[in-house]
N, CA, C and O atoms as a printed pandas DataFrame, in Angstrom:
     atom_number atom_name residue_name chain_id  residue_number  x_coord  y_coord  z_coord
0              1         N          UNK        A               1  129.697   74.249   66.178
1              2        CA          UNK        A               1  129.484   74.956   67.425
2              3         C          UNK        A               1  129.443   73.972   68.582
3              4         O          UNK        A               1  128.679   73.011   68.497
4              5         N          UNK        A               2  130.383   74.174   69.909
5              6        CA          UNK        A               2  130.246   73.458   70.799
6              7         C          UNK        A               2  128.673   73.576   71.081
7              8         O          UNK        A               2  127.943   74.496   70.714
8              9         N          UNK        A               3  128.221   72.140   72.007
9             10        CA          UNK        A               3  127.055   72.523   73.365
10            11         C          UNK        A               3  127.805   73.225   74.195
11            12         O          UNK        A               3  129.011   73.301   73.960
12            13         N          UNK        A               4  127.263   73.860   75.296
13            14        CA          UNK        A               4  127.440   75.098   76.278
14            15         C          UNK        A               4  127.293   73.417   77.365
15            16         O          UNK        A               4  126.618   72.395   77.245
16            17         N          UNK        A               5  128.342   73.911   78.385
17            18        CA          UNK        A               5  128.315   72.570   79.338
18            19         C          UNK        A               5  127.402   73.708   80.620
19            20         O          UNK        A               5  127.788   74.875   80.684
20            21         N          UNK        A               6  126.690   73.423   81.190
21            22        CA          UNK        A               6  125.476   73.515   82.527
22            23         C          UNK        A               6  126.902   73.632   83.896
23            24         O          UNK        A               6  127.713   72.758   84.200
24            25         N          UNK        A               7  126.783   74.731   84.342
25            26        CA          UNK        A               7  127.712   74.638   85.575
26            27         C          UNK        A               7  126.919   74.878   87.009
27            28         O          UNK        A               7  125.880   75.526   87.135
28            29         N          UNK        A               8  127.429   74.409   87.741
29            30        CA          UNK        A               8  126.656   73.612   88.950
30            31         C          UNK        A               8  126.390   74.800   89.270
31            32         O          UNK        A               8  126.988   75.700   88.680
32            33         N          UNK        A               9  125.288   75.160   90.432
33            34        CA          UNK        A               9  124.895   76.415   90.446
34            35         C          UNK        A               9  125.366   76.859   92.071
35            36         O          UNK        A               9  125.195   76.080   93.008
36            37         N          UNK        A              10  125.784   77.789   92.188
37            38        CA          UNK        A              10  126.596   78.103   93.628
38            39         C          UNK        A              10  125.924   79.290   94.594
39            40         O          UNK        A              10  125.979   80.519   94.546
40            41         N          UNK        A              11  125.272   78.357   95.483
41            42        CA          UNK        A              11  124.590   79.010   96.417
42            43         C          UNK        A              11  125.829   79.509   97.621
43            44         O          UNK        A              11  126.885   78.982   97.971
44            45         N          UNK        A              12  125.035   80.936   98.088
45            46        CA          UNK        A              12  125.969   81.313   99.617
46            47         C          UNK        A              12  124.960   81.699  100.888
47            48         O          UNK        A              12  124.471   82.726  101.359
48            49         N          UNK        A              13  124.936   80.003  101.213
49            50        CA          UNK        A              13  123.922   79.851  102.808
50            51         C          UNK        A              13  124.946   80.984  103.684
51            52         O          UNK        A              13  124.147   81.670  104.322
52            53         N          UNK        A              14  125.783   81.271  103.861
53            54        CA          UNK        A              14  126.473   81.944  104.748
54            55         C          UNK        A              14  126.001   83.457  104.453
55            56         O          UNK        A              14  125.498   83.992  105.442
56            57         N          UNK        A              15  126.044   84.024  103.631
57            58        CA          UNK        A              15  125.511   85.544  102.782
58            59         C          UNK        A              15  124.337   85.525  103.332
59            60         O          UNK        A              15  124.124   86.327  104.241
60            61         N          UNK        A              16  123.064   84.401  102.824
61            62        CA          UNK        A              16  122.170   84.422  102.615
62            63         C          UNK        A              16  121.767   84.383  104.438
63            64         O          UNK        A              16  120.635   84.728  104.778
64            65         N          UNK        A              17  122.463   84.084  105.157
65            66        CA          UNK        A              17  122.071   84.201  106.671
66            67         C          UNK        A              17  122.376   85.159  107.539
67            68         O          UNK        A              17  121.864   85.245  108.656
68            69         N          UNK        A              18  123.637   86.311  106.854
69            70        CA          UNK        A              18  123.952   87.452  107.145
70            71         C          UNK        A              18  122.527   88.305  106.767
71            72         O          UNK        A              18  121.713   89.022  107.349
72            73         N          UNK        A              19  122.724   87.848  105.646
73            74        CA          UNK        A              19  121.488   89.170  105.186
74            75         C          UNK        A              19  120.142   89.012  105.476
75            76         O          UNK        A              19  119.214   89.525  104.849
76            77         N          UNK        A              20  120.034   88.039  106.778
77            78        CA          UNK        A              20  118.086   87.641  107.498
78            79         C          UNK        A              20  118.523   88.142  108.708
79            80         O          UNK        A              20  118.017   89.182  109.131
80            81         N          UNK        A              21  119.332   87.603  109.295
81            82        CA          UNK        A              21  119.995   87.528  110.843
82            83         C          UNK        A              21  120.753   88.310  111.644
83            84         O          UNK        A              21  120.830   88.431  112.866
84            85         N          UNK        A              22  121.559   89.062  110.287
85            86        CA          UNK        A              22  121.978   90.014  111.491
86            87         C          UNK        A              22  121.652   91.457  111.629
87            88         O          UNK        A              22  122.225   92.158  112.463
88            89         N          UNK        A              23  120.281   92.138  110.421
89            90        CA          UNK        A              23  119.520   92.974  110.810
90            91         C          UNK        A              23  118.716   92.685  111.922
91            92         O          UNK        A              23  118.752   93.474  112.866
92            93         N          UNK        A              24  118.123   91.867  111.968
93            94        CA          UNK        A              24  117.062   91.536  113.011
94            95         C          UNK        A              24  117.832   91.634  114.569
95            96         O          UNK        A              24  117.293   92.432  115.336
96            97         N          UNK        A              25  118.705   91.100  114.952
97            98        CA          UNK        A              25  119.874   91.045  115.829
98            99         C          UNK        A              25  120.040   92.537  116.186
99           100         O          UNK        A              25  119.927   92.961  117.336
100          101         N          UNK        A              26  120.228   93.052  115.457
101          102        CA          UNK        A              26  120.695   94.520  115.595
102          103         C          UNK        A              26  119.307   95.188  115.683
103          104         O          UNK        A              26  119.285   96.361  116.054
104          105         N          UNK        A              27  118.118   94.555  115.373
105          106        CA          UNK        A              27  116.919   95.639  116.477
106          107         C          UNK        A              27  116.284   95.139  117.104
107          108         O          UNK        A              27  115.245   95.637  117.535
108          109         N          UNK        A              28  116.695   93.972  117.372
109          110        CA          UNK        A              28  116.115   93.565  118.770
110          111         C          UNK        A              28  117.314   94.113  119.820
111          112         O          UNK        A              28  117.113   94.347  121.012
112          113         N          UNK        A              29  118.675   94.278  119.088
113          114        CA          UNK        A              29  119.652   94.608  120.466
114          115         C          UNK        A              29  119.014   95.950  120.636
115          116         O          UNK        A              29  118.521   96.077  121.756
116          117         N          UNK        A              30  118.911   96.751  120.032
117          118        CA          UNK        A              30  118.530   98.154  119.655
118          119         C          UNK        A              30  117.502   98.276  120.684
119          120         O          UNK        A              30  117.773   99.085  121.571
120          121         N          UNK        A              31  116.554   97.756  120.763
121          122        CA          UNK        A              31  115.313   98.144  121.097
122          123         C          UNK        A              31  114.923   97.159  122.167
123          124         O          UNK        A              31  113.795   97.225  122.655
124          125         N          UNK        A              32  115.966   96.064  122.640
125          126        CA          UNK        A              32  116.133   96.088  124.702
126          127         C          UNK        A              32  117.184   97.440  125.017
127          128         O          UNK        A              32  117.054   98.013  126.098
128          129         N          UNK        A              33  117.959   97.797  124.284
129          130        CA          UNK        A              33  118.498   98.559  125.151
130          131         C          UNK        A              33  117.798  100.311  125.019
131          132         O          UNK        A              33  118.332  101.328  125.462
132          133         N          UNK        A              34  116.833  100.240  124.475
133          134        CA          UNK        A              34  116.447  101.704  124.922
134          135         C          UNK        A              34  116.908  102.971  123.355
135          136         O          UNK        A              34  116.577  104.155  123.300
136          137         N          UNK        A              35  117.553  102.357  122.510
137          138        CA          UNK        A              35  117.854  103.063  121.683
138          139         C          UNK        A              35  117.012  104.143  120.511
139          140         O          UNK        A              35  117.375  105.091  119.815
140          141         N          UNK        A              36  115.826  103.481  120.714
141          142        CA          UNK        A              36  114.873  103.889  119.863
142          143         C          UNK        A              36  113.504  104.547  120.927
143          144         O          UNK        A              36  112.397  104.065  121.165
144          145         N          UNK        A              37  114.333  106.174  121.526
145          146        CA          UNK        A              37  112.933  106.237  122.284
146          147         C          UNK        A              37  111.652  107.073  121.937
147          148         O          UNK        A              37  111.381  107.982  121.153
148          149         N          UNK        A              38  111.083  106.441  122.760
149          150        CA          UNK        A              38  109.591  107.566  122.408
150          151         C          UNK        A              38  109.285  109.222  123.180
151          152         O          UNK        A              38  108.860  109.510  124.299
152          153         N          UNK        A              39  109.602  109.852  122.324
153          154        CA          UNK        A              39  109.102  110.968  123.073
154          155         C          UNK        A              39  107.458  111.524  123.452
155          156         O          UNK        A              39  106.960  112.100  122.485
156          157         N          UNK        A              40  106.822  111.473  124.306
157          158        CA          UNK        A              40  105.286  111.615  124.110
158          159         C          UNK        A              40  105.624  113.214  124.873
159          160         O          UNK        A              40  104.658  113.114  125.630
160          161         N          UNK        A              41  106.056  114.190  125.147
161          162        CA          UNK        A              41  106.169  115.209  126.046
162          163         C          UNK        A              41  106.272  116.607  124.659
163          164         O          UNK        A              41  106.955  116.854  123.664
164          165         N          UNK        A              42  105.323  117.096  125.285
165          166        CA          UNK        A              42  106.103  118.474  124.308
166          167         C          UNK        A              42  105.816  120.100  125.663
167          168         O          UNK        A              42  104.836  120.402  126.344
168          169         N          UNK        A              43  107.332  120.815  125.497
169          170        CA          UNK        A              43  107.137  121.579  126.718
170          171         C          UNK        A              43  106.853  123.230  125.972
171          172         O          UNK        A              43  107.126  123.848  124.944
172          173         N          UNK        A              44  106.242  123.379  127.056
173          174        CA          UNK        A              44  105.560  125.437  126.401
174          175         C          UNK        A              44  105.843  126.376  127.659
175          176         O          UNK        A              44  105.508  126.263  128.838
176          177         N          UNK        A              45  106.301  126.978  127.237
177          178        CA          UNK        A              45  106.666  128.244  127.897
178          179         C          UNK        A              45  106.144  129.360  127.746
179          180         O          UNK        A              45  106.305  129.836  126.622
180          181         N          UNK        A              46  105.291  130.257  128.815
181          182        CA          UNK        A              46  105.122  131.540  128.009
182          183         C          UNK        A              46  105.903  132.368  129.181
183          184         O          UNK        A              46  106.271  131.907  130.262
184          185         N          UNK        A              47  106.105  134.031  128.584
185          186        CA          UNK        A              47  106.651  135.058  129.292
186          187         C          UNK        A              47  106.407  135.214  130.392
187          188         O          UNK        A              47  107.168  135.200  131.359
188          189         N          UNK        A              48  104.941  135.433  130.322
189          190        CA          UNK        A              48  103.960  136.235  131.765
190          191         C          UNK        A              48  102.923  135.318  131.558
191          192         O          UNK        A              48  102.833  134.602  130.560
192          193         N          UNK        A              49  102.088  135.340  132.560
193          194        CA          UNK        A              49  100.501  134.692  133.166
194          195         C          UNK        A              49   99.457  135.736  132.200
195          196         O          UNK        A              49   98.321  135.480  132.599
196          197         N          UNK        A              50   99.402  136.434  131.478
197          198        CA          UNK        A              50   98.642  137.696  130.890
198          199         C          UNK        A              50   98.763  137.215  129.539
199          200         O          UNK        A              50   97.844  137.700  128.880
200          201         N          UNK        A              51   99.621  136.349  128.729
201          202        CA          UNK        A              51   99.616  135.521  127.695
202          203         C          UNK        A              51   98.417  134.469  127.753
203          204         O          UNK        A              51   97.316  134.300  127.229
204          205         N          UNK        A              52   99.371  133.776  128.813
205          206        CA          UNK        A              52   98.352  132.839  128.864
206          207         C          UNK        A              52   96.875  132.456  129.719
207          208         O          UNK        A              52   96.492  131.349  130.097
208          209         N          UNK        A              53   96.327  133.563  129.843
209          210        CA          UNK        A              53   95.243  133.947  130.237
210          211         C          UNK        A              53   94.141  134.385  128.966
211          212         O          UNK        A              53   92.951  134.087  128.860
212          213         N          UNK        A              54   95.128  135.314  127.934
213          214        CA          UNK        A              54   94.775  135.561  126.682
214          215         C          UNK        A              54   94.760  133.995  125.786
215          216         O          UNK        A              54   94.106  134.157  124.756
216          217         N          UNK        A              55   95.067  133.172  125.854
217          218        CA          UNK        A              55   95.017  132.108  124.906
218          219         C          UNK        A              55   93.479  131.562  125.743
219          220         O          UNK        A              55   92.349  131.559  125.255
220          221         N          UNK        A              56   93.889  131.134  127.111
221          222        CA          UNK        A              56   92.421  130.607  127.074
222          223         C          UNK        A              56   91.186  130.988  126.842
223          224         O          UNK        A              56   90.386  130.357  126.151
224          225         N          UNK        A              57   90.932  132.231  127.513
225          226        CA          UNK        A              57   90.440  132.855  126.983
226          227         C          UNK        A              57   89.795  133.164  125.891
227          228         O          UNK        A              57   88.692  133.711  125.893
228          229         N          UNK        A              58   90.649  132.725  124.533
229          230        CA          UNK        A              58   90.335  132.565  123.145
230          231         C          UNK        A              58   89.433  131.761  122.888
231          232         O          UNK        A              58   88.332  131.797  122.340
232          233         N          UNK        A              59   90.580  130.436  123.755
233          234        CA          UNK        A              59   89.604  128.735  123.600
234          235         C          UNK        A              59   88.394  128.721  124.671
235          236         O          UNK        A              59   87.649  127.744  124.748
């Protein structure tokens, strides 16, 4: 039976810097330009003033 010969081991710094660098890139671009916004607003409507006279009312 041969020995098994050890083969040099093959790193990819180039891969390995895609896959840190250019997520991060893409949310920091993301998020100077406004892409990710916050909504804090929520809007209510009622029919008539006689609704919402009845809700407070409640509360």
């Amino acid at each position: 039976m041969k020995k098994r010969i050890k083969r040099k081991r093959i790193l990819y710094v180039p891969g390995m810097i895609s896959l840190a660098l250019i997520p991060l890139f893409f949310l920091f671009h993301f998020s100077k330009n406004y892409f990710f916004p916050v909504n804090n607003g929520l809007n209510v409507s009622f029919k008539n003033e006689e609704s919402l006279l009845q809700i407070k009312l409640k509360v």
